[in-house]
C-alpha positions as a Markdown table, in Angstrom:
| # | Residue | x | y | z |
|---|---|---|---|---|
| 1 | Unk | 62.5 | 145.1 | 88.5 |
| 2 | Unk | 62.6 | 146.5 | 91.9 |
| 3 | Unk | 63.4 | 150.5 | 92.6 |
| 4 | Unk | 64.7 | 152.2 | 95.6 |
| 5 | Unk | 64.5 | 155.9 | 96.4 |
| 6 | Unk | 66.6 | 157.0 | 98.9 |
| 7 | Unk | 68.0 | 159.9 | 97.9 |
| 8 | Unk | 68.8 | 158.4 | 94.6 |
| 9 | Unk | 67.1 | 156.3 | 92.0 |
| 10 | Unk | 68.4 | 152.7 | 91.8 |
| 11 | Unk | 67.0 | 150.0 | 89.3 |
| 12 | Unk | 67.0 | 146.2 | 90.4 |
| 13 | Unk | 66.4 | 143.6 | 88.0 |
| 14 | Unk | 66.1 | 140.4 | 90.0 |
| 15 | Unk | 66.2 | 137.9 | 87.1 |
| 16 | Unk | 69.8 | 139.3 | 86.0 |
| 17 | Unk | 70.8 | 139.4 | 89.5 |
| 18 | Unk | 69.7 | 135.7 | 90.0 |
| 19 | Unk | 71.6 | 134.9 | 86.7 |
| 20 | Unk | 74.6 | 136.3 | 88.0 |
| 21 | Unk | 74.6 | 134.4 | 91.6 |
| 22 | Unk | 73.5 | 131.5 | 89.5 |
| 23 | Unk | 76.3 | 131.5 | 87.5 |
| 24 | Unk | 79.2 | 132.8 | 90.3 |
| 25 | Unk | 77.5 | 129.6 | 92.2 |
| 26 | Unk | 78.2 | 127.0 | 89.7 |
| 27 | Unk | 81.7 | 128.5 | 88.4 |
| 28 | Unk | 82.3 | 128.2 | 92.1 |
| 29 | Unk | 81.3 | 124.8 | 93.0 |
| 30 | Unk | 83.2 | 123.4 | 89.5 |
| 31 | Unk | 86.6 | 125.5 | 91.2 |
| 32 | Unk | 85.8 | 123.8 | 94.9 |
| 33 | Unk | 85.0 | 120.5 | 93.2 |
| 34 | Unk | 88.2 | 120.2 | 91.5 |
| 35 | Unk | 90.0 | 121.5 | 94.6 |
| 36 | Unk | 88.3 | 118.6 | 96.8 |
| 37 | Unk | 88.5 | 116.1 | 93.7 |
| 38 | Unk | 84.5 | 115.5 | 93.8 |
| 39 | Unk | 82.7 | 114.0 | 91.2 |
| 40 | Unk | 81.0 | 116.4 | 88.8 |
| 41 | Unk | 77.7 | 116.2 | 88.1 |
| 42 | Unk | 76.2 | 119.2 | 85.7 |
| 43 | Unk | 72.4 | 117.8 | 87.1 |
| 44 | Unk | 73.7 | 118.5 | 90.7 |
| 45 | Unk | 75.7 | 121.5 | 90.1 |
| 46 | Unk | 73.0 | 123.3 | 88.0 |
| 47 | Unk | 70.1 | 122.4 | 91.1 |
| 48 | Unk | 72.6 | 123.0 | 93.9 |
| 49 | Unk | 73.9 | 126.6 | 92.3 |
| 50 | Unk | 70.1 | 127.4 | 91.8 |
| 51 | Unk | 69.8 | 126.8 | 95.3 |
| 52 | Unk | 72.1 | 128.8 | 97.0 |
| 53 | Unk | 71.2 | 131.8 | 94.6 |
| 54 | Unk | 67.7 | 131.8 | 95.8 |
| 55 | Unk | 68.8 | 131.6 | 99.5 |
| 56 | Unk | 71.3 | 134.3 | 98.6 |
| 57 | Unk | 67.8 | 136.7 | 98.2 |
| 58 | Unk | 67.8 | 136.8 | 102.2 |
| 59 | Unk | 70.5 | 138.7 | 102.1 |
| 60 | Unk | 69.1 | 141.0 | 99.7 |
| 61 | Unk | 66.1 | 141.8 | 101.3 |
| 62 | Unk | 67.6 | 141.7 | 104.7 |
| 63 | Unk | 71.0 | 143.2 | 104.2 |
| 64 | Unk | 70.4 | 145.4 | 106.8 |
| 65 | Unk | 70.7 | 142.8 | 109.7 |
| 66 | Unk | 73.8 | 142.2 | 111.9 |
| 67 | Unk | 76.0 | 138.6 | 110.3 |
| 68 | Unk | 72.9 | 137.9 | 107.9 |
| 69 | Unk | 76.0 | 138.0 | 104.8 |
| 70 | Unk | 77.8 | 135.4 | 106.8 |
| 71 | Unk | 74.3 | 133.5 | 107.9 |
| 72 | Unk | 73.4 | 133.7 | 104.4 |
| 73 | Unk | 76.9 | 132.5 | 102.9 |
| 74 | Unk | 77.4 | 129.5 | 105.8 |
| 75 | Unk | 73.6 | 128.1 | 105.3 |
| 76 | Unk | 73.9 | 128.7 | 101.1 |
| 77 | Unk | 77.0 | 126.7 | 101.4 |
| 78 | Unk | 75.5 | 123.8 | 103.3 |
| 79 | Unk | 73.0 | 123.5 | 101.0 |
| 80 | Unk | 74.7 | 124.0 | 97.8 |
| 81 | Unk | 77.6 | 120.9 | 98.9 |
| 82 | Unk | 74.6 | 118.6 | 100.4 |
| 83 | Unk | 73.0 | 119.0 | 96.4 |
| 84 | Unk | 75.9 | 118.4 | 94.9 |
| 85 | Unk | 78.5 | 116.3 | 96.2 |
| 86 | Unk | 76.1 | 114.7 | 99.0 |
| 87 | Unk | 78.3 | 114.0 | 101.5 |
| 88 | Unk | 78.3 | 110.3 | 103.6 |
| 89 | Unk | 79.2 | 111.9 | 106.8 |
| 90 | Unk | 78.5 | 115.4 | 108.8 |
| 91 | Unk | 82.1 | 115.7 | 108.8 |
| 92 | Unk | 82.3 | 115.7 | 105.0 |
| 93 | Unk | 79.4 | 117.8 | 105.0 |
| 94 | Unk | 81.3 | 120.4 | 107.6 |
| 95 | Unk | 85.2 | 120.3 | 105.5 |
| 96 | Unk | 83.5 | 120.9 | 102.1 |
| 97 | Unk | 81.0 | 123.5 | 103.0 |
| 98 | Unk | 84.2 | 125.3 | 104.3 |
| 99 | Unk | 86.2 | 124.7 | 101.0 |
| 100 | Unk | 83.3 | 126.3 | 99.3 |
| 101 | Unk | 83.1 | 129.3 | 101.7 |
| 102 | Unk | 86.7 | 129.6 | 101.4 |
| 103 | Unk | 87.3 | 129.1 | 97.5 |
| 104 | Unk | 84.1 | 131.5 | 97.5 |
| 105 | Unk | 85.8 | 134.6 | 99.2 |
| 106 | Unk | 88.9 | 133.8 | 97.3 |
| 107 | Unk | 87.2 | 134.1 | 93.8 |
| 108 | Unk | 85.4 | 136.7 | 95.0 |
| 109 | Unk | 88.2 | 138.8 | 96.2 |
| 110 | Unk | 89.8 | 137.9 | 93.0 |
| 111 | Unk | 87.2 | 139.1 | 90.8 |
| 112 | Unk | 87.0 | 142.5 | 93.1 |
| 113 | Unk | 90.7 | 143.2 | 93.0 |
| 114 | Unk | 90.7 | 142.4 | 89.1 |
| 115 | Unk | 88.2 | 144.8 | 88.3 |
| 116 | Unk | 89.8 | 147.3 | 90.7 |
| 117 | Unk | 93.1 | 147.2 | 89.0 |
| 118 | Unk | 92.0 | 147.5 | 85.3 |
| 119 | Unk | 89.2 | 151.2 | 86.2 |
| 120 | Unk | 92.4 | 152.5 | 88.6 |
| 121 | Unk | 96.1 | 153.1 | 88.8 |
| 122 | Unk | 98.3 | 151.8 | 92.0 |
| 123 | Unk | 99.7 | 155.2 | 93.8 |
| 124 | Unk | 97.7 | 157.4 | 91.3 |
| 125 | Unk | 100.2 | 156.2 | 88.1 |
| 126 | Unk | 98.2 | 157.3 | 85.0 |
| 127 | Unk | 99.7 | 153.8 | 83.0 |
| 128 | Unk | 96.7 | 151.5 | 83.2 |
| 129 | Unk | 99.5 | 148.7 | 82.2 |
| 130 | Unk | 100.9 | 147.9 | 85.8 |
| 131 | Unk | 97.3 | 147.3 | 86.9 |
| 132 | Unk | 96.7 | 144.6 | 84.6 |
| 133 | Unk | 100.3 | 143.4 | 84.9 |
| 134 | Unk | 99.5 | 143.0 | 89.0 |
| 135 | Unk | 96.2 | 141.3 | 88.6 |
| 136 | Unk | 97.3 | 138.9 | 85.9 |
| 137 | Unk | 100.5 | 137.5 | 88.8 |
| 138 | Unk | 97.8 | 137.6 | 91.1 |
| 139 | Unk | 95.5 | 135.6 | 89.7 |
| 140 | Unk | 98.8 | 133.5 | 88.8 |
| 141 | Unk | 99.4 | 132.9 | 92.4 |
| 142 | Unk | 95.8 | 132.3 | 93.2 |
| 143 | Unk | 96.0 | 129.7 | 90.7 |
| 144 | Unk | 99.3 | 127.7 | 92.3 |
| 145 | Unk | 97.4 | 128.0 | 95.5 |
| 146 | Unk | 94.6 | 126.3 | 94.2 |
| 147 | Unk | 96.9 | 123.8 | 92.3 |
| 148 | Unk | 99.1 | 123.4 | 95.4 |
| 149 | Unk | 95.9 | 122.5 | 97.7 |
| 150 | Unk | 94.4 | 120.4 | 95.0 |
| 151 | Unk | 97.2 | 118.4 | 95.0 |
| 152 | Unk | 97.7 | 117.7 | 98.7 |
| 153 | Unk | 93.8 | 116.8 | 98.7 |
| 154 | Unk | 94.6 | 114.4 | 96.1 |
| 155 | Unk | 97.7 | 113.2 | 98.0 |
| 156 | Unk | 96.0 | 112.3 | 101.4 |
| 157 | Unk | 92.9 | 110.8 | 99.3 |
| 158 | Unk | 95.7 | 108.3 | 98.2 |
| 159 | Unk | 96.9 | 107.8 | 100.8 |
| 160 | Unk | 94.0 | 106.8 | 103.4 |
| 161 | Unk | 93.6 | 104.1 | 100.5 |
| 162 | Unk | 96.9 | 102.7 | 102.1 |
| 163 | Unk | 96.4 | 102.8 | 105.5 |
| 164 | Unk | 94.5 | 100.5 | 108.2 |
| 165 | Unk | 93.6 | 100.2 | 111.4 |
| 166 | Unk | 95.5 | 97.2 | 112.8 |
| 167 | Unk | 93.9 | 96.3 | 116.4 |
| 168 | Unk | 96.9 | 93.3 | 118.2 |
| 169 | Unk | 96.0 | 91.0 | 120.9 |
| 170 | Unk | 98.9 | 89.1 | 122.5 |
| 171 | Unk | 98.7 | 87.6 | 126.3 |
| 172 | Unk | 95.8 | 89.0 | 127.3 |
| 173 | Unk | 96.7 | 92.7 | 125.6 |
| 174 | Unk | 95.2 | 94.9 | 123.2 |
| 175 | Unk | 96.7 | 97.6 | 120.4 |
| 176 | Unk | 94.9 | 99.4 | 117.8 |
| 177 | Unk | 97.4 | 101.0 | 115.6 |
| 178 | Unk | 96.9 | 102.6 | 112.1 |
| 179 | Unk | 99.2 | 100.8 | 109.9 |
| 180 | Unk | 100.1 | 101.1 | 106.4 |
| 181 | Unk | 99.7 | 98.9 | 103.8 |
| 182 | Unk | 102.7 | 98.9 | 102.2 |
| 183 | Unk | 103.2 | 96.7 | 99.4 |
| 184 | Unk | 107.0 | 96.3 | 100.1 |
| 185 | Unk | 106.4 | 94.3 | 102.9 |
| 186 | Unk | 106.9 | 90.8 | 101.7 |
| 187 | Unk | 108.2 | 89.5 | 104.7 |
| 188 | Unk | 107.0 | 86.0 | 105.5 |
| 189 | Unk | 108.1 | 82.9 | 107.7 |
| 190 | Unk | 110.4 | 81.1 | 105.5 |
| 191 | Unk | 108.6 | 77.9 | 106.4 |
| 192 | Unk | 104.7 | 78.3 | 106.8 |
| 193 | Unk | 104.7 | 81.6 | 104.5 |
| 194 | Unk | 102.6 | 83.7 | 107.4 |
| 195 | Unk | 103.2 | 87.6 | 106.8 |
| 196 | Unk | 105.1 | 90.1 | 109.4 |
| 197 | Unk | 103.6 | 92.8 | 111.0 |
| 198 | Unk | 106.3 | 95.4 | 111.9 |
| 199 | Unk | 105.6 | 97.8 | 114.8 |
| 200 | Unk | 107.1 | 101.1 | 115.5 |
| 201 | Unk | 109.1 | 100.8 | 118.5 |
| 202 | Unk | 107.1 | 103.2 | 120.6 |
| 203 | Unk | 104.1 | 101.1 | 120.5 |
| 204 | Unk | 106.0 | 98.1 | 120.6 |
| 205 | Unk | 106.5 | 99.3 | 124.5 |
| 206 | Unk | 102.9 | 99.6 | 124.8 |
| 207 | Unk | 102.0 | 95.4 | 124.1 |
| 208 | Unk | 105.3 | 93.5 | 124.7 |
| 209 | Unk | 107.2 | 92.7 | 127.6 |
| 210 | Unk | 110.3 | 94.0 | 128.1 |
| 211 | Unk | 112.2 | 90.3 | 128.1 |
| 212 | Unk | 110.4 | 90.1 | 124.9 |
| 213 | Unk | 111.4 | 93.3 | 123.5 |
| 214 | Unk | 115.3 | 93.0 | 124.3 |
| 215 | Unk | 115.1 | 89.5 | 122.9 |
| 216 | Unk | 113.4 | 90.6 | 119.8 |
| 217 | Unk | 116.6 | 93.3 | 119.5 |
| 218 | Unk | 119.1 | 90.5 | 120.6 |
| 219 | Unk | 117.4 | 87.4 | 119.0 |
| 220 | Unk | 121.1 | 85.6 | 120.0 |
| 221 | Unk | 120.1 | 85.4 | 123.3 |
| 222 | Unk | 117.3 | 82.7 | 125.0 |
| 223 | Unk | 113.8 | 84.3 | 124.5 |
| 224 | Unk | 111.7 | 84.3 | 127.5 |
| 225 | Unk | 110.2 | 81.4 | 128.8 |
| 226 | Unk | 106.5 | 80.0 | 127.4 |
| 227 | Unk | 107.4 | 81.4 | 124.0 |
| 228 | Unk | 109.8 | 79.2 | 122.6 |
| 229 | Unk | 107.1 | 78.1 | 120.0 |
| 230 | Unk | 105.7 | 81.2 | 118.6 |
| 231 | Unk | 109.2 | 83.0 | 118.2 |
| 232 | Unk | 111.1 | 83.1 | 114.8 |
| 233 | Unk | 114.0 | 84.4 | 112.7 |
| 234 | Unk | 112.3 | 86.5 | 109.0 |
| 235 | Unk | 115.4 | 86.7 | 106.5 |
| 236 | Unk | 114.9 | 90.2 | 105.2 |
| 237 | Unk | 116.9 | 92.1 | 102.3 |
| 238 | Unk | 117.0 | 95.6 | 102.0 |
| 239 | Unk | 118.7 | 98.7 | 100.8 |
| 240 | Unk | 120.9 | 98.4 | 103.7 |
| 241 | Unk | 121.6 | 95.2 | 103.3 |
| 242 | Unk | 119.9 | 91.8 | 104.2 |
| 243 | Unk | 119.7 | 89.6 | 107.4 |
| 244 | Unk | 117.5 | 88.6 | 110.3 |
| 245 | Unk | 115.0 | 89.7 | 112.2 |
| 246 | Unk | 113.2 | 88.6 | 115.4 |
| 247 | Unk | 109.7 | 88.2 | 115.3 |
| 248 | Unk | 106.7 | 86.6 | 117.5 |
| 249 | Unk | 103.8 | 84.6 | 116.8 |
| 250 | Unk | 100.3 | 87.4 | 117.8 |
| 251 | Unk | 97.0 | 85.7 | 119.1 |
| 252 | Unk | 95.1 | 87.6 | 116.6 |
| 253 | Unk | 95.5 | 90.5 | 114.4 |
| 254 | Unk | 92.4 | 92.5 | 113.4 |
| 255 | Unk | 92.8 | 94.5 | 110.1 |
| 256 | Unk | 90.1 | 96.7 | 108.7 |
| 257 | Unk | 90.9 | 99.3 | 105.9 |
| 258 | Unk | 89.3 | 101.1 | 102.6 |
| 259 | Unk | 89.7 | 97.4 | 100.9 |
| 260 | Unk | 87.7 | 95.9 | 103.9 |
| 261 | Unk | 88.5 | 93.7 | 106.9 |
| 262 | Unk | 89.9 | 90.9 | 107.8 |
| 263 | Unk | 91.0 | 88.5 | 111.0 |
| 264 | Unk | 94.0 | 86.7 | 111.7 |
| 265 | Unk | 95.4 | 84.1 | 113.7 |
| 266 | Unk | 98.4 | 82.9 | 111.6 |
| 267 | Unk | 100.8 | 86.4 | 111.8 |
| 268 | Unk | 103.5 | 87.3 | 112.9 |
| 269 | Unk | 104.8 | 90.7 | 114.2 |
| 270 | Unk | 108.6 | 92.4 | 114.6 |
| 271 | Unk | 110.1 | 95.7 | 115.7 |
| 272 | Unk | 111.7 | 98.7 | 113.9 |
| 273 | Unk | 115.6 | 97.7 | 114.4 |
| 274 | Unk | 117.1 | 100.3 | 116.5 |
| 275 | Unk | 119.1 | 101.7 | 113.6 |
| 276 | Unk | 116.2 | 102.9 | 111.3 |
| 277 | Unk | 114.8 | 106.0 | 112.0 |
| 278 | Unk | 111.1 | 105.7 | 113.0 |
| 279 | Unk | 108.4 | 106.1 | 110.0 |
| 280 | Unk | 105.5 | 108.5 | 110.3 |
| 281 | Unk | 103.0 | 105.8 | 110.6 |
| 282 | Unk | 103.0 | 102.9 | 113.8 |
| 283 | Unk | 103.2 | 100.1 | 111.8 |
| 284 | Unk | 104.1 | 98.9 | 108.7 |
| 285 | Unk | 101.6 | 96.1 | 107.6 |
| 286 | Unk | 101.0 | 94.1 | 104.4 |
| 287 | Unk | 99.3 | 93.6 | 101.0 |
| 288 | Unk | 95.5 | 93.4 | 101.0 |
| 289 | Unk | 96.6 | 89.8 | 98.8 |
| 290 | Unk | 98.3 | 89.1 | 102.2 |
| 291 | Unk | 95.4 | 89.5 | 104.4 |
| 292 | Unk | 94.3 | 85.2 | 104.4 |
| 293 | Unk | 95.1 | 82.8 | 106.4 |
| 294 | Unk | 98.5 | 81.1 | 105.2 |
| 295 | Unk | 99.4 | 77.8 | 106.1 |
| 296 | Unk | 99.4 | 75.6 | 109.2 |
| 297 | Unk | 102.9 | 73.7 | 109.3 |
């Protein structure tokens, strides 16, 4: 127990204040792991909330310095994610520190306002009813926020297990591309059974010719000279309909993703007809069961 005089007697009792951070801390990281989908661990959680409440004691005895709250909550939080979620990268470390910060203000601000609105009454109304009534549909929408933001970490945590970076050499040039692996994509030569890479047509521009790139929209037409052995016609079915589509044989296709890497020789690649609207990612690649070598004839 610690006490003050100044002016007025205050009592301090450091263990229940410590048992209060403590348990703030832990209720907090449990909220930011399941906002960030991190594994829980109670061993981690327990160690890492113990942590930040003892660093949260600087700010206690040192209130009175300029940014030592937000020195205290920044460093506290740094620790308190490296304990418990241990992060691979600084970057990790970086995005969940601020998801703790941030879910941290948010519960704390929600704890505040809730405690406001039971001891008073909105624009001095004696009902303590409308109070309650306010804080419950705030903590509502506190909730769907959480929910909402959950749900779009989950979302691009699925996702980046779909995508790849796809680097393309052909003549003598280079492309790195992030692709998705999209499981749709069974297009193969009808004859050797090698898969099809299809390119956006923006970064088509940036490896192929353009004799190559009008004949890949007008296969009808003679393809440019030196390439009459690597060019071929993929049937393809779709909503829309089925039919051909122009494609070329690459030197190499270097694909590395969540499920690992791979290199290929025997691939082809295509272009986004004209007609479709472009997709939100630059190329459209292939099943990781895809990513072999098919065969040679």
């Amino acid at each position: 127990m610690l006490n003050y005089s100044r002016g007025v007697s205050v009592a301090v009792y450091l263990d229940l204040l410590l048992l209060v951070n403590f348990a703030f801390n832990f209720v907090l990281l449990v909220i930011a792991g399941w906002m960030g989908l991190c594994k829980f661990s109670l061993k981690r959680y327990g160690l890492a909330a113990l942590a930040g409440a003892i660093i949260w004691l600087i700010f206690f005895f040192h209130s009175q310095y300029i940014f030592i709250d937000l020195l205290c909550r920044i460093g506290g939080g740094l620790v308190m994610v490296g304990l418990a979620w241990r992060p691979a990268t600084f970057k990790a470390l970086l995005t969940n520190t601020a998801l703790v910060v941030i879910a941290g203000q948010l519960l704390g601000g929600g704890i505040f306002s809730l405690a406001l609105a039971v001891e008073t009454s909105p624009l001095g109304r004696t009902s303590s009813q409308l109070p309650v009534t306010v804080a419950v549909a705030g903590a509502a929408v506190m909730l769907g926020i959480a929910a909402w933001w959950s749900g779009k970490v989950h979302t691009a945590r699925q996702m980046r297990s779909f995508l790849a970076e796809a680097t393309i050499t052909f003549q003598g040039r280079t492309l790195t591309v992030e692709a998705l692996l999209d499981s749709g994509n069974t297009l193969r030569h009808p004859v050797s059974g090698w898969p099809v890479l299809i390119l956006e047509r923006k970064e088509a521009r940036r490896l192929f010719a353009e004799d190559l790139l009008c004949w890949l929209d007008s296969p009808q037409d003679l393809p440019p000279e030196g390439l009459e052995k690597r060019i071929a016609l993929i049937p393809y079915q779709s909503v829309g309909g089925c039919g051909l589509l122009a494609a070329v044989k690459l030197d190499r296709l270097d694909i590395k993703g969540a499920p690992g890497k791979s290199s290929l020789t025997q691939v082809y690649a295509a272009v986004r007809p004209k007609n479709q609207s472009p997709l939100s990612h630059q190329a459209l690649a292939f099943p990781v069961d895809n990513w072999k070598e098919g065969e040679t004839g």
